[in-house]
VEXLUMFI-148507 format. One record per residue (C-alpha): residue in one letter; x, y, z. Coordinates in pm, whole numbers, plus 50000, padded with zeros to 5 digits. Each point is the difference from the previous one (the first is absolute). Example, Ala and Ser with C-alpha at 12.3 -4.5 7.8 and 13.67 -1.06 7.14 Angstrom:
2
A512304955050780;S501375034449934;
This chain:
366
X526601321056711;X499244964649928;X496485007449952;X500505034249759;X499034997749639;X502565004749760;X499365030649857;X500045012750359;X503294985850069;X501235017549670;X498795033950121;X501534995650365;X503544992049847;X499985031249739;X499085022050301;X501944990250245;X501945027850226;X503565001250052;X500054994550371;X498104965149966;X502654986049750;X500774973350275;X496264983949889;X500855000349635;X502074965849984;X496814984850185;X497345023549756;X502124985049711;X500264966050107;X496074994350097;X499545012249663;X502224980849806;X498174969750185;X496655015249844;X501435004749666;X501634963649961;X496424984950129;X498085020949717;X502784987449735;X500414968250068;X496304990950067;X499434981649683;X502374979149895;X500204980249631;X501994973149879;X500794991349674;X501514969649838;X503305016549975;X500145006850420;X499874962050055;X503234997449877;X501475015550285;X497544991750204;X500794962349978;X503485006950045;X499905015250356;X497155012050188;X500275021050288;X498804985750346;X499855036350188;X496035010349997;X500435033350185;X500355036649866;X498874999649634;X498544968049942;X497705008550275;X498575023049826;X498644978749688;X495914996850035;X499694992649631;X502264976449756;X499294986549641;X501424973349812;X500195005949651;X501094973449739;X501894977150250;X501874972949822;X498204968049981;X502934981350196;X501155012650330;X502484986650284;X498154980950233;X498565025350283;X501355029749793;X496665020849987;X499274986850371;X503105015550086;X499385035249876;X496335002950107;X500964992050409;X502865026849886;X496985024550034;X498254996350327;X497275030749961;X498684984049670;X495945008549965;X499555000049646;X501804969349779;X499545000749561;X501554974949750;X499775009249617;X500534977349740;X501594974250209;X499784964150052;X499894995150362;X502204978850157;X498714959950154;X498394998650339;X503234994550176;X501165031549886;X496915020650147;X497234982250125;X502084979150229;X502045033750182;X496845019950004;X497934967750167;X502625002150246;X500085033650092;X503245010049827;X498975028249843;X496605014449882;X498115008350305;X499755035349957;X498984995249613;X496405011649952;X499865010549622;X501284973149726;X500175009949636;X500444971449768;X500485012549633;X500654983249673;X500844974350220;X500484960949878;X500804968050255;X498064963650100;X496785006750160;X501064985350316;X502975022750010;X497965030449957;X497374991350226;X502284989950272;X501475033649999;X497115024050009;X498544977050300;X502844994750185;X500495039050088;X498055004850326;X498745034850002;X499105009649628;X497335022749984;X500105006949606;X500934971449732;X500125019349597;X500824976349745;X500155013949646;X500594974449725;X501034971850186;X500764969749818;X499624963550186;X502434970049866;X498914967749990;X501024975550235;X501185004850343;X498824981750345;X497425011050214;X500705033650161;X501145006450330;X497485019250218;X500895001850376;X497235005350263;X497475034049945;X499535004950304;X503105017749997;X498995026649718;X497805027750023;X497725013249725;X500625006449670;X498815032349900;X500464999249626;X500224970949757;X500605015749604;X500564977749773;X500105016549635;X502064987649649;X498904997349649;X499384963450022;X499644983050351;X500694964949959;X497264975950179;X501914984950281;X500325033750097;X496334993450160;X501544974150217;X501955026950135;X496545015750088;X498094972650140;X503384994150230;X500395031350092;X496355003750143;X500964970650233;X503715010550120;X499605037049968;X497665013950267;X497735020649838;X499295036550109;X495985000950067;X499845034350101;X500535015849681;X497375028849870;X500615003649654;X501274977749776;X501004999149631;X500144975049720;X501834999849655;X498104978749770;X500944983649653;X499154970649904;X500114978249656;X498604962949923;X503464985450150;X501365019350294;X499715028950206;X502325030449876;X499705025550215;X498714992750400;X500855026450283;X498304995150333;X499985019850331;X498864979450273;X501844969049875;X497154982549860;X500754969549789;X498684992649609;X499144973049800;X499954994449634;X497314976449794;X500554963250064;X502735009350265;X499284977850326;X496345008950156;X501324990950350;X498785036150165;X502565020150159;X500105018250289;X498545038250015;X500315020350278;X496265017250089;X500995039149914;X498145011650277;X501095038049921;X500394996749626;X497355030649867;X501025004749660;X501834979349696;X501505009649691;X500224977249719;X502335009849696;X499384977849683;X503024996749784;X498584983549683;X496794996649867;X498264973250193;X498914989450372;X500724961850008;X497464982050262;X502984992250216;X500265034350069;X496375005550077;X500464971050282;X502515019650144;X498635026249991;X496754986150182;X502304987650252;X501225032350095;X497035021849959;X498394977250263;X501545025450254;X496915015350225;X500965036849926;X500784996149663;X497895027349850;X502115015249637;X501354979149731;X501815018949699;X501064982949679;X502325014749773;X500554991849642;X503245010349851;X498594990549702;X496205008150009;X498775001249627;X500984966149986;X497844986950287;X496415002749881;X500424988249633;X501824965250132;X497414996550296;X496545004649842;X500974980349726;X501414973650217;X497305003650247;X502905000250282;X498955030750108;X497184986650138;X501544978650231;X501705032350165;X496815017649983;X498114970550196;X503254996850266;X499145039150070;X496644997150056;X500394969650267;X502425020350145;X497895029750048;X496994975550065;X502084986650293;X500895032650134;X496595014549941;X499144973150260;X502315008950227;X498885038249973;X503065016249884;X500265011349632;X502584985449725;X501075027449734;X502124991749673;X501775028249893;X501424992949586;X502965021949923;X501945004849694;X497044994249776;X498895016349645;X498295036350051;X498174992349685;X498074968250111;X496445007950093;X498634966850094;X501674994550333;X496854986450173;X499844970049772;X503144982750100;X498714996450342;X496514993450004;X500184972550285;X502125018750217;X497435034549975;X496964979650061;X501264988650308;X500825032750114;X503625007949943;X501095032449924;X501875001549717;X502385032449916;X503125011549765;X502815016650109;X500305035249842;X502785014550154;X503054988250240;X497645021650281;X496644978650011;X497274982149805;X497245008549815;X496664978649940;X499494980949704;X497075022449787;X500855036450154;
């Protein structure tokens, strides 16, 4: 019975004959188990729970709180007892999945420090971090100090000022991370730093085959920036000391979504970075807003600049006999002249397509 689906279970119990009543206490009690590990799989906390929680937290872990894969943090109050939150997250040994929204986390002694230890955390491999405000250090130390994350999503994170260095114990001990989003309406630029450390203390995952980007970028900072892969960025005038990037030996295909109107350069040595991968073959871009694009780069003459990075790329892979297409997507029906935005990159033999339709791509011309 233990490994029956649910619905299955349901149907045994309504149809159960008389003579077998002796099985229903067991029927009903296997399926209670099922029930309470479907209802209590997610579990959120709000600022209003911590009052209790701070008062007396339970130390039994079995039954129920077994059962928790899932809990989020929502609006904790920015002053906790010492080792409170510590307290409730080893109060949930089957944790996979960990969020905090609009929060300030707590210091490193709070977290970093339990988690470096082995207190709790091990069996973490998706963080969330959401609306979510602290030191850099204290941030940092968190999101490295969890051994087995596989996914890190952090949506509108805001880095304080100040803090010490962050504490980072040994990699060796972590596996790869799978996928690194970072997204918000305004990224602050330390939040590179986070970038550039991660590709040293994060081992990076080199057999991935596709990978996506989410691109906007303004004359300050980067907005927008997802990566698959775990691939690091830079901004203009950040430190040029290079960075580590892992070969891509499988990567095929890429998919570049521009929020905004503009490719900085920064972007375009990233890019170049990645697309070094050998099997590379199919790079889309994808303007959410396209009619803005041609006006601002012809006149600007920045356009060239990713018209000339195409065609070394294809030149390059021309050389090494395998073909380099750029797909555009999300670009004005109306607008003839598609061959003279990429003059470079057609003379040196790239093959250059739209995307009609969520089901393939059409050549530029037919």
């Amino acid at each position: 019975m233990d490994f029956l689906a649910q619905e299955l279970i349901d149907k045994i119990i309504d149809h159960i004959p008389g003579e077998h009543m002796r099985s229903c206490s067991l029927v009903a009690k296997r399926w209670r188990r099922r029930s309470q590990q479907r209802l209590f799989s997610i579990v959120l906390f709000a600022f209003y729970d911590f009052a209790r929680w701070e008062i007396n937290i339970p130390q039994d872990t079995d039954g129920i709180p077994s059962y928790v894969h899932h809990v989020r943090f929502n609006h904790l109050p920015p002053r906790l007892e010492p080792g409170t939150l510590s307290r409730v997250l080893k109060f949930f040994p089957s944790l996979v999945s960990l969020e905090f929204d609009q929060t300030k986390l707590p210091p490193p002694a709070e977290l970093a420090v339990p988690l470096s230890l082995g207190e709790f955390g091990n069996g973490i491999t998706r963080l969330i971090l959401i609306r979510v405000y602290g030191p850099f250090d204290v941030i940092t130390s968190f999101v490295f100090s969890l051994p087995n994350l596989k996914e890190l999503v952090m949506t509108d994170v805001e880095f304080e000022p100040g803090g010490s260095p962050p504490i980072v114990p040994d990699a060796s001990r972590r596996g790869p991370l799978e996928l690194f989003m970072v997204q918000g309406q305004r990224i602050p630029c330390n939040a590179l730093a986070l970038w550039k450390l991660a590709s040293r203390r994060l081992l990076l995952n080199p057999s991935v085959e596709r990978m996506e980007l989410l691109i906007g970028a303004s004359s300050e900072t980067i907005e927008l920036l997802t990566l698959r892969g775990m691939s690091p960025a830079r901004q203009a005038g950040d430190d040029p000391s290079p960075v580590y990037l892992p070969p891509f030996p499988s990567l095929t295909s890429i998919r570049v979504e521009v929020v905004g109107s503009s490719l900085a350069d920064p972007f375009l040595g990233l890019l170049s970075s990645i697309c070094s991968a050998p099997e590379l073959s199919s790079v889309t871009f994808s303007f959410n807003r396209p009619w803005a694009i041609p006006s601002e780069y012809v006149s600007s003459g920045g356009w060239n600049a990713v018209d000339n990075w195409l065609a070394r790329m294809a030149a390059a892979r021309a050389r090494a006999g395998v073909g380099l297409k750029v797909v555009l997507a999300r670009w004005p029906e109306a607008n003839p002249s598609w061959e003279r935005y990429f003059p470079c990159f057609r003379e040196a033999g790239g093959e250059l397509s739209r995307e009609a339709h969520e089901y393939g791509y059409r050549p530029i011309g037919q």
